[in-house]
N, C-alpha and C positions, 0 to 999 in steps of 0.2 A: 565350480559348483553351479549347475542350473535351476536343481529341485533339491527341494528336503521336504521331509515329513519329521513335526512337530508332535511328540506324541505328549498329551500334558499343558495345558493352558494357561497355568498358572502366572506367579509373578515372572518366575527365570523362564519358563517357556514361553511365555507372549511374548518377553521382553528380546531374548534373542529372534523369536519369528519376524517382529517387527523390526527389526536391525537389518537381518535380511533382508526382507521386502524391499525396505528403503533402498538395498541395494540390487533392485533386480531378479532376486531369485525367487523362483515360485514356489510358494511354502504351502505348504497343504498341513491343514490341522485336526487333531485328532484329541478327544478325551475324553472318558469316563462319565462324564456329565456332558453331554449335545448342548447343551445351554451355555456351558462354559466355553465351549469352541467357537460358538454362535458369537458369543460377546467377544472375544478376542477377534473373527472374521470381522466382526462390525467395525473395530479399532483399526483396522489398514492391516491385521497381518499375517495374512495369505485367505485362502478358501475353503472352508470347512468340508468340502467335499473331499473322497480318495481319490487318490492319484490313480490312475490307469495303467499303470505299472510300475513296476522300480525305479525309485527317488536317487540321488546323489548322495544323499547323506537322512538318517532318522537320527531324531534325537532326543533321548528319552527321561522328562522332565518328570519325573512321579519322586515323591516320595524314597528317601532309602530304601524302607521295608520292604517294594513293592518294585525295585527297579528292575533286581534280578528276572522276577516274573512278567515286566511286561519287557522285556529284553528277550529274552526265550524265545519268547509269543510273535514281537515280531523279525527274528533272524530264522524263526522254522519257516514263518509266511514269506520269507524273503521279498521284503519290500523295500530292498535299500540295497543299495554296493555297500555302504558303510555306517556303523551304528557306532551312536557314543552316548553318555550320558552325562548328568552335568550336577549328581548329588551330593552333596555336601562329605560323606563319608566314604570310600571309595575300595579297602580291602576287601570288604565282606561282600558286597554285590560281585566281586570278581570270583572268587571261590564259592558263589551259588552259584555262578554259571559256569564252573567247570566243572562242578560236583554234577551240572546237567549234562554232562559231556557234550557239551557246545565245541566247535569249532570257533575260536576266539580271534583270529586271524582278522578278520573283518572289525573287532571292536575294539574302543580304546575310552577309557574311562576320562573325566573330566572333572572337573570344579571351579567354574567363575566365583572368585571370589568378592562375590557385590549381591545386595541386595536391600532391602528396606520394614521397615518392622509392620507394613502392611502386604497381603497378600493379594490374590486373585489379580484377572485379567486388569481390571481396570486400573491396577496401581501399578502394571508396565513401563515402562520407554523404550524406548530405541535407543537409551543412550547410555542405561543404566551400566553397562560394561566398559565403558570407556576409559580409559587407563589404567583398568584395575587388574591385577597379577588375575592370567584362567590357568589354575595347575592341569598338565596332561600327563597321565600315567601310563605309557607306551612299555610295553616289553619285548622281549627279544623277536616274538614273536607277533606282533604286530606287524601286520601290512604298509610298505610305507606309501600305498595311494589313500588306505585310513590315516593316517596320519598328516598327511598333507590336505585330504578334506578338512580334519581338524582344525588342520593349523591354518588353512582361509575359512571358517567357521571364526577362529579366534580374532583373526583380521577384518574380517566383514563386520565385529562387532568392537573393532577398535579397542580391543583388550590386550593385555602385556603376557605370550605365552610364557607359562614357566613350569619347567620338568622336571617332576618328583616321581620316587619309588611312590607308589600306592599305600604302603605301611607306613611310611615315613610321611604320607601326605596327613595322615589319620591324624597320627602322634603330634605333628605340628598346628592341625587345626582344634585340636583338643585344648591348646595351650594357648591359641591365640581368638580363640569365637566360643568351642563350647563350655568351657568353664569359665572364660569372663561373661557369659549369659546365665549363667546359674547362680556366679557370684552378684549378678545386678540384680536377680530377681529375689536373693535372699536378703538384698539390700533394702531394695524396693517393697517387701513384703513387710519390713519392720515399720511402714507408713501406715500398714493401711486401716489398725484401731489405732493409733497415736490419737494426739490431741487435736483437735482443728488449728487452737491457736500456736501448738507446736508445726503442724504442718504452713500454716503460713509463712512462716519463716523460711521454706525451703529456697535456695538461691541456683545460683547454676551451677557450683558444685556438687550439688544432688541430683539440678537433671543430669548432668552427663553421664555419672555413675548411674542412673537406675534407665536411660532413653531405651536401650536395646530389650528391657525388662515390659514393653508393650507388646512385644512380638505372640503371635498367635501359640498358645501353649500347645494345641494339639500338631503344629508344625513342628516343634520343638520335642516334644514327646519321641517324634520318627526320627529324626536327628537325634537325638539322646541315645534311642534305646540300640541304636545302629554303631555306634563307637563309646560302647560306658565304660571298656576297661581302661583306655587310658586318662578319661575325661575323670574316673576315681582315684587315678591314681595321682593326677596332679590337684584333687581336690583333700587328698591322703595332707600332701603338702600344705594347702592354704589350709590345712585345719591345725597343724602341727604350728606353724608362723601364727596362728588365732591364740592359740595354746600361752604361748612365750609370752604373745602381747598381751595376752589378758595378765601372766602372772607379774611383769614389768608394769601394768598399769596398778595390781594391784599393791605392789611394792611401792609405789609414789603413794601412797596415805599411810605407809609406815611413819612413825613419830622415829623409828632410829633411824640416823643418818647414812648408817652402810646400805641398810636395804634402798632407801630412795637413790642413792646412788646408781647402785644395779639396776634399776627401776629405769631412772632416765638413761642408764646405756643401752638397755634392751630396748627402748623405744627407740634411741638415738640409729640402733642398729637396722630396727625394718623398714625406719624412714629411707635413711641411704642407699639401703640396697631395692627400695624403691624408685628412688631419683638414678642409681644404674640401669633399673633397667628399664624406666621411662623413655631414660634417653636413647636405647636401643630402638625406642618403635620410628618406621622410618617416616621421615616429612615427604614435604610435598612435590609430587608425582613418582613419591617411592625413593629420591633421593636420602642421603643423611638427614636427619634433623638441624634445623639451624634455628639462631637465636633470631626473634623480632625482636622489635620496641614494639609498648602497645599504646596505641592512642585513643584514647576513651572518650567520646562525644556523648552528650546528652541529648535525646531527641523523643518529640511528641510521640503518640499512637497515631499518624495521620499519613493517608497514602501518599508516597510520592518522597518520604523522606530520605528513604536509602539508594534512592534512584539520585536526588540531591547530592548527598555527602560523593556518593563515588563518583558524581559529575565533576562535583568541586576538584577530589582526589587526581581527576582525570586531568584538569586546566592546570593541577599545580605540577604537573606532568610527574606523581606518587602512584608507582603501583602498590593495590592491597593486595598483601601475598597471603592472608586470609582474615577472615570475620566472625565475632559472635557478636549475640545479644544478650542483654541481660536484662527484662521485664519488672523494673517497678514492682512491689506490690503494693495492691490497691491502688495506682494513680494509673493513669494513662500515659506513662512516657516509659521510657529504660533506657541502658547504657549501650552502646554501637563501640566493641573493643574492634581497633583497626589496625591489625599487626602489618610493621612496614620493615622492611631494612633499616637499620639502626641510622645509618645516615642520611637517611630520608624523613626521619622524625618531625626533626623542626621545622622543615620546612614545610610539612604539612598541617602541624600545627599553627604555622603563621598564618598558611592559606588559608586554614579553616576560620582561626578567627576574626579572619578582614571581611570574611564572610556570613558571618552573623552569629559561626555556631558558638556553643558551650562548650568548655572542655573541662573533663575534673583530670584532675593530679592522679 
């Protein structure tokens, strides 16, 4: 691939243009708003000017609602050997274009699965795709030089291809982004008349469940209204499981014995089959899930600390195979959770404390 045309500026369109770029290829960008191209040309990724003729590869970064119609638009204009898309929903864009009696040969639908709860050009990277699953949904009928654009499009942005039916991709993302983003924001929504001094108390079991509940609603809106049958039908589910738990909780303030019984078995029940299927999401870089040790240091609010700790981590020759924080409230310091390989534990905690740090239990 020498050229593409970027149709879409946005987060996943600048963000792949600039992946590109870094690699060479000359991107030409295009969208709906001239300002929004502007900004993203400014960023390093490609030239907001048109290409002078037929690109290698377009790739068309809009919206659900709107994919099918600017796919149309430009496979009549034929400004591309090969068109793909990269929208979060993927059946329905392909049956508005055949309902246009398009010629489909040339296009092949797509979904990087990454992104960030802020939008527009300037919340991009070049690197935001990097080892994360891009589904490709190819048919019998797909061209395999679109295909193979594709799949060095996936490559150039250092992303894990992976090849789903288009219905089955729907069904799967419903169950794993659009209805845990529904269920965080109805999580998140039960904050927002709460108490003040109820809400101080929030820790980081709250942010996590409610972090993806920031994302831009009117983004979520086109996403939503693009795949809502199966996104209700697994939300049919978590209301049905709400149902149980509520009458299991409400059975633990029975003064009789049997009902609190029952009570704590129905709760005993959604726990565990919670912790099943926890352990099903996969670890790190898509592998199985494995167990850390966690190692909890104490550290000020002051620049330079977590550069510190994994200097230290680094001398005692401990990899961190990952990291949170955890923010004080009210004071200026928090918790640095430092998950290591179980037998790397101690020895990192030796290191750390010859060197000056805190550790809590």
């Amino acid at each position: 691939m020498r050229t593409a045309l970027v149709i879409g500026t946005g987060l996943i369109g600048t963000s792949a243009a600039l992946a590109l770029a870094q690699r060479g290829v000359t991107v030409h960008l295009a969208d709906h708003d001239p300002e929004q191209a502007r900004t993203a040309a400014a960023l390093g990724a490609g030239t907001d000017k048109a290409p002078d003729g037929p690109v290698d590869l377009a790739i068309v970064a809009a919206p659900p609602a709107h994919v099918a119609r600017v796919l149309a638009d430009a496979m009549r204009r034929g400004v591309a050997r090969g068109y793909l898309d990269v929208a979060s929903v993927k059946g329905g864009p392909r049956r508005e274009l055949e309902a246009l009696g398009l010629d489909l040969t040339a296009y092949i639908g797509t979904h990087p699965m990454s992104g960030r709860e802020k939008s527009g050009p300037l919340a991009a990277t070049g690197d935001l795709f990097e080892g994360r699953p891009w589904v490709l949904t190819p048919t019998r009928d797909t061209d395999t030089e679109v295909l193979n654009l594709a799949l060095e499009l996936v490559s150039h942005c250092r992303a894990v291809p992976v090849v789903m039916d288009a219905d089955a991709h729907d069904r799967a993302v419903a169950l794993v982004s659009h209805m845990p983003h529904l269920v965080s924001s109805m999580v998140a929504a039960r904050l927002e008349h709460a108490e003040e001094a109820a809400v101080r108390l929030c820790g980081q079991g709250i942010r996590d469940v409610t972090r993806i509940a920031a994302s831009d609603p009117r983004m979520w809106i086109d996403i939503l209204s693009a795949n809502p049958g199966p996104v209700a039908d697994l939300l049919s589910a978590v209301a049905a499981d709400l149902d149980e738990t509520v009458r299991a909780l409400r059975a633990l303030q029975s003064s009789d014995e049997a009902e609190r019984s029952e009570g704590t078995a129905g709760i005993e029940d959604v726990l565990r089959r919670g912790n099943a299927g926890q352990v099903r999401v996969p670890g790190k870089h898509g592998s199985a899930p494995r167990v850390y040790e966690t190692v909890v240091v104490l550290i000020d609010d002051q620049p330079g600390q977590l550069a510190r700790i994994f200097a230290d981590a680094g001398r005692a020759g401990v990899n961190i195979e990952d990291v949170r924080i955890e923010h004080a409230a009210g004071q200026q310091a928090g918790l640095v959770q430092l998950m290591v390989e179980p037998k790397a534990a101690a020895a990192l905690k030796e290191a750390l404390r010859e060197r000056g740090w805190a550790l809590r239990q």
